[in-house]
C-alpha positions as CSV (number, residue, x, y, z in Angstrom):
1,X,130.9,142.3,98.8
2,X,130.1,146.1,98.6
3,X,126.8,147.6,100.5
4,X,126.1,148.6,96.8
5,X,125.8,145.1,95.9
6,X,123.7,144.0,98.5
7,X,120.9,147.1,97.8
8,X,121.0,146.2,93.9
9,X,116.9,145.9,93.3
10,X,115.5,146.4,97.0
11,X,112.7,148.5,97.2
12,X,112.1,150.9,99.6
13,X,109.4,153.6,101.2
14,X,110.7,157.3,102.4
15,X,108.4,159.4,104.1
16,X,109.6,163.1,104.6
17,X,111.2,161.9,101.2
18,X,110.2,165.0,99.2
19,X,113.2,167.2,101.6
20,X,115.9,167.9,103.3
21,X,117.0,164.6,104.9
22,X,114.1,162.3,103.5
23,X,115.3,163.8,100.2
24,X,119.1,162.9,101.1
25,X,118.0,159.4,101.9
26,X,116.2,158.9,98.7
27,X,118.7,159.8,96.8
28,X,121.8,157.9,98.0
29,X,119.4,154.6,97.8
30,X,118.7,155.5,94.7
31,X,122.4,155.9,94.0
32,X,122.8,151.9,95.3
33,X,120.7,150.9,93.1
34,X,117.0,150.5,95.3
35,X,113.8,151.4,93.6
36,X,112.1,154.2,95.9
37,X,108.5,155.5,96.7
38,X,109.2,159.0,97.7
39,X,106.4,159.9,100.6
40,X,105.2,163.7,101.2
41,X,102.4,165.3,102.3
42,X,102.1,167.5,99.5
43,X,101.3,165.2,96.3
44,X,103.2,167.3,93.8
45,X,106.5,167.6,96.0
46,X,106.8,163.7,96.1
47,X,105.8,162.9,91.9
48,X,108.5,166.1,91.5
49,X,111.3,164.3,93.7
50,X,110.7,160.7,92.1
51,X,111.4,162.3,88.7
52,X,114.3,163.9,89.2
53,X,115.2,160.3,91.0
54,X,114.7,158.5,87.9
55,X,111.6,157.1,86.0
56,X,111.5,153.4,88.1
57,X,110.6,155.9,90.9
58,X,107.5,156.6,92.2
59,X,105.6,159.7,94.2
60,X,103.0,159.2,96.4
61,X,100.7,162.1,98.6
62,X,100.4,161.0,102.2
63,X,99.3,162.2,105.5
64,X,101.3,159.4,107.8
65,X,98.8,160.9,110.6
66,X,96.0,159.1,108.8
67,X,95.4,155.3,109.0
68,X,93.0,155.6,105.3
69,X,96.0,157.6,103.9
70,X,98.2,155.1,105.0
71,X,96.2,152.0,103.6
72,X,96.7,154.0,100.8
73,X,100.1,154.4,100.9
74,X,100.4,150.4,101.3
75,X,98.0,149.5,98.4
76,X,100.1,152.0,96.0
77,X,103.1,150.3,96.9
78,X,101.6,146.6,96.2
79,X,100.1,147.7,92.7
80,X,102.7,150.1,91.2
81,X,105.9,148.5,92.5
82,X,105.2,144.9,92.5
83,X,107.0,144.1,95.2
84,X,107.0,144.0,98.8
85,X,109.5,146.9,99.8
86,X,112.3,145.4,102.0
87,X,113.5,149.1,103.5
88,X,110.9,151.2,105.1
89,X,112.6,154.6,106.3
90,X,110.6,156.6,109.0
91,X,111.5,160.2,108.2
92,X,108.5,162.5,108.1
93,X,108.6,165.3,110.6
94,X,107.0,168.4,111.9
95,X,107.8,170.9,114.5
96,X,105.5,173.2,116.4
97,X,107.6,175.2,119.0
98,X,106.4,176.7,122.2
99,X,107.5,176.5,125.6
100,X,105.6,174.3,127.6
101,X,103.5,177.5,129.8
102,X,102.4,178.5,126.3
103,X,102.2,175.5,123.7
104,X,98.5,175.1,123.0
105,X,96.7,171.8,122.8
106,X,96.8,171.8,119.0
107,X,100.6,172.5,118.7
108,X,101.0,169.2,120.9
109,X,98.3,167.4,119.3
110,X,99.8,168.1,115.5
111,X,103.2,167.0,116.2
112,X,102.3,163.9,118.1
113,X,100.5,163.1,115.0
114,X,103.0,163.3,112.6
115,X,106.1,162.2,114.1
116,X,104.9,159.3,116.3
117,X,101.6,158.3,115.1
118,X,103.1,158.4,111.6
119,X,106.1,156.0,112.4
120,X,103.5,153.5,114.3
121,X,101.2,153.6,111.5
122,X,103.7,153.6,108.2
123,X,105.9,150.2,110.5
124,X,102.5,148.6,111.5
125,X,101.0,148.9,107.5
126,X,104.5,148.0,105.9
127,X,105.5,144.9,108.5
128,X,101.9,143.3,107.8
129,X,102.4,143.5,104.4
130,X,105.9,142.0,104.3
131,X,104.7,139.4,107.2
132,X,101.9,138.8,104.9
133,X,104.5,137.9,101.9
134,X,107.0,136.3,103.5
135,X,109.5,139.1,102.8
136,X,112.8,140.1,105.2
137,X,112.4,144.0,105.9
138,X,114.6,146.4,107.5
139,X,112.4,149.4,109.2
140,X,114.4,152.3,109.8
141,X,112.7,155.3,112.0
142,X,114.8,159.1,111.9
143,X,114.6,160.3,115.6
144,X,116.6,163.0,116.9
145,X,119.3,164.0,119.7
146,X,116.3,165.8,121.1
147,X,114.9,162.8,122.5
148,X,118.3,161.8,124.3
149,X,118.8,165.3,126.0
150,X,115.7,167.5,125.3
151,X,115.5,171.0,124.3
152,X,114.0,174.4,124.7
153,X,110.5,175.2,123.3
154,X,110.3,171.9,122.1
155,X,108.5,169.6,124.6
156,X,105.7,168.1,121.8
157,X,108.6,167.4,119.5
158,X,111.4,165.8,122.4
159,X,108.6,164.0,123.7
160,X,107.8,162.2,119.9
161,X,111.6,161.9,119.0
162,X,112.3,159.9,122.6
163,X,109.1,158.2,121.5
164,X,110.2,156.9,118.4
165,X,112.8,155.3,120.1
166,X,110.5,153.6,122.8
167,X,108.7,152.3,119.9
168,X,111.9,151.3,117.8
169,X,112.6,148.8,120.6
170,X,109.4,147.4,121.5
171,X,108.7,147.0,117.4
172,X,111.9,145.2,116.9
173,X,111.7,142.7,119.6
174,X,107.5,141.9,118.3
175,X,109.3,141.2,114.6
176,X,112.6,140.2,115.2
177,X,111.2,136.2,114.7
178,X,109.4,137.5,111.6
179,X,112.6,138.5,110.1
180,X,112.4,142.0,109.8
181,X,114.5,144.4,111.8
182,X,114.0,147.5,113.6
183,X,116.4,150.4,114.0
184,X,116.5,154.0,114.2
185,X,118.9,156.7,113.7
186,X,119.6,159.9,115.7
187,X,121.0,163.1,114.1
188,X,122.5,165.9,116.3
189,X,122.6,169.1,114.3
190,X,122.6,169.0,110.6
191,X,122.6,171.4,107.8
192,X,119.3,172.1,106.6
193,X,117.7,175.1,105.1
194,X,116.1,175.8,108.6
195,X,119.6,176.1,110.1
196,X,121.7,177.8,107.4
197,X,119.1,180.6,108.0
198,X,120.7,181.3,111.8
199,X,122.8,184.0,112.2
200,X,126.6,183.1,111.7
201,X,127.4,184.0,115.4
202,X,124.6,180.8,116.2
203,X,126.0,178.5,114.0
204,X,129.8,179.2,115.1
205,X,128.5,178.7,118.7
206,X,126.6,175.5,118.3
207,X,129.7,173.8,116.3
208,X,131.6,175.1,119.3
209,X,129.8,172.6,121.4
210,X,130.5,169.7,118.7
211,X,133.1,167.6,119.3
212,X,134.2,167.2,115.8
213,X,133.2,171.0,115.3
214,X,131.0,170.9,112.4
215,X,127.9,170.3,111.4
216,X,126.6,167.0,109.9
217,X,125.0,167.0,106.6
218,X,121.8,165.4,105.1
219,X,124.2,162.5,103.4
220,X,125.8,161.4,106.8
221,X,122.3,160.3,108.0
222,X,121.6,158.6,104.4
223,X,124.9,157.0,104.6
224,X,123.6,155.2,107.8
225,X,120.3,154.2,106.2
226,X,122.1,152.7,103.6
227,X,123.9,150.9,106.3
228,X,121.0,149.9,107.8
229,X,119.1,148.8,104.7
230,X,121.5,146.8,104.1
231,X,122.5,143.2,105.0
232,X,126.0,144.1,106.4
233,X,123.7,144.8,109.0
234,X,121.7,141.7,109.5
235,X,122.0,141.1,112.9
236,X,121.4,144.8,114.2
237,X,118.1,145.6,115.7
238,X,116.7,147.3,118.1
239,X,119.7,149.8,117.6
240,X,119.8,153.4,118.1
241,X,123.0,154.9,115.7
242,X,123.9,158.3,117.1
243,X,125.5,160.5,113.8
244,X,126.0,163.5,116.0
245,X,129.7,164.5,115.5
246,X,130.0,163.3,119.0
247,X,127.3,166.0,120.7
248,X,125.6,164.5,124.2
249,X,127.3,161.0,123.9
């Protein structure tokens, strides 16, 4: 049986969905056949992405920092999609960088917000509900290689991505009776519009230090969502999937 097969009229909810990975993720569901609510902070971006998806695809506006935005979110989902959403993909990000003797309160504050108050809120709304209905889930949270080994100028954002792990764990062992799983991914270095703006000399330099000597791409991390939206992997949780081209393992 095909992962294609087994993702045939699953619903899911992307935050980030709107961009660059969350986009990519969207997409290749959409591709096996799920029905997806594209998340995004900015209203417009999310409506704009669903479209282009396909009309059984919905937009929604939603600050994942905000527990009424998130009810929101959840209420949305129930009425427009008729369905509790079995895949639940954590991808909405920010970064703030500073270095640590000049990173203000705020900078912290923002991206604590977003990238791990968001994932606790959007799992703790979307498991209730599918507790709630008696409906298998698979929760899939987007960390980063940054939590693993850390990096310069980015203390707020390391701190949330090896947070989102901490969390990944703890959430999958509460709901692993409940029947919904718990997993995250962690990208190394993909190609983005933030990174194909570096200057050649960077970009040769970093895929030096890749063992596989390239960068990954958007669809590499959707290709593992898929996977993990899926039931060929039904007894994986609490699982951290490294798609780094081999970087830091």
């Amino acid at each position: 049986m095909s992962i294609s097969s087994l993702l045939v009229g699953k619903t899911a909810v992307v935050t980030g969905g709107a961009n660059g990975i969350g986009k990519a993720i969207c997409s290749k569901l959409v591709e096996h056949g799920v029905k997806v609510c594209v998340v995004d902070l900015k209203k417009e971006n999310a409506i704009e992405t669903a479209k282009l998806l396909g009309k059984e695809n919905f937009g929604f506006g939603c600050d994942v920092s905000k527990l009424k935005e998130v009810e929101s979110l959840k209420e949305f989902v129930s009425k427009n999609m008729n369905v509790t959403p079995q895949i639940v993909v954590n991808c909405a990000g920010i970064t703030q960088d500073s270095t640590i003797l000049k990173m203000s309160e705020e900078q912290f504050d923002n991206v604590i917000a977003v990238n791990l108050k968001g994932v606790h809120l959007i799992t703790q709304a979307f498991a209730r509900l599918a507790v709630a209905n008696n409906t298998p889930a698979s929760i899939i949270n987007v960390s980063s290689i940054v939590g693993k080994v850390g990096n310069f100028g980015q203390t707020n954002y390391a701190a949330t991505k090896a947070g989102v792990i901490g969390h990944t764990k703890s959430a999958a062992k509460e709901l692993a009776k409940k029947n919904i799983r718990v997993n995250a991914i962690m990208p190394g270095f993909i190609e983005t519009d933030m990174t194909s703006a570096m200057p050649p000399k960077v970009l040769e330099q970093i895929c030096k230090g890749i063992p596989m000597g390239k960068m990954g791409k958007p669809e590499d991390i959707a290709d593992a969502v898929v996977y993990l939206g899926s039931d060929m992997s039904k007894y994986v949780t609490g699982s951290i999937i490294e798609v780094t081209g081999g970087i830091f393992m």
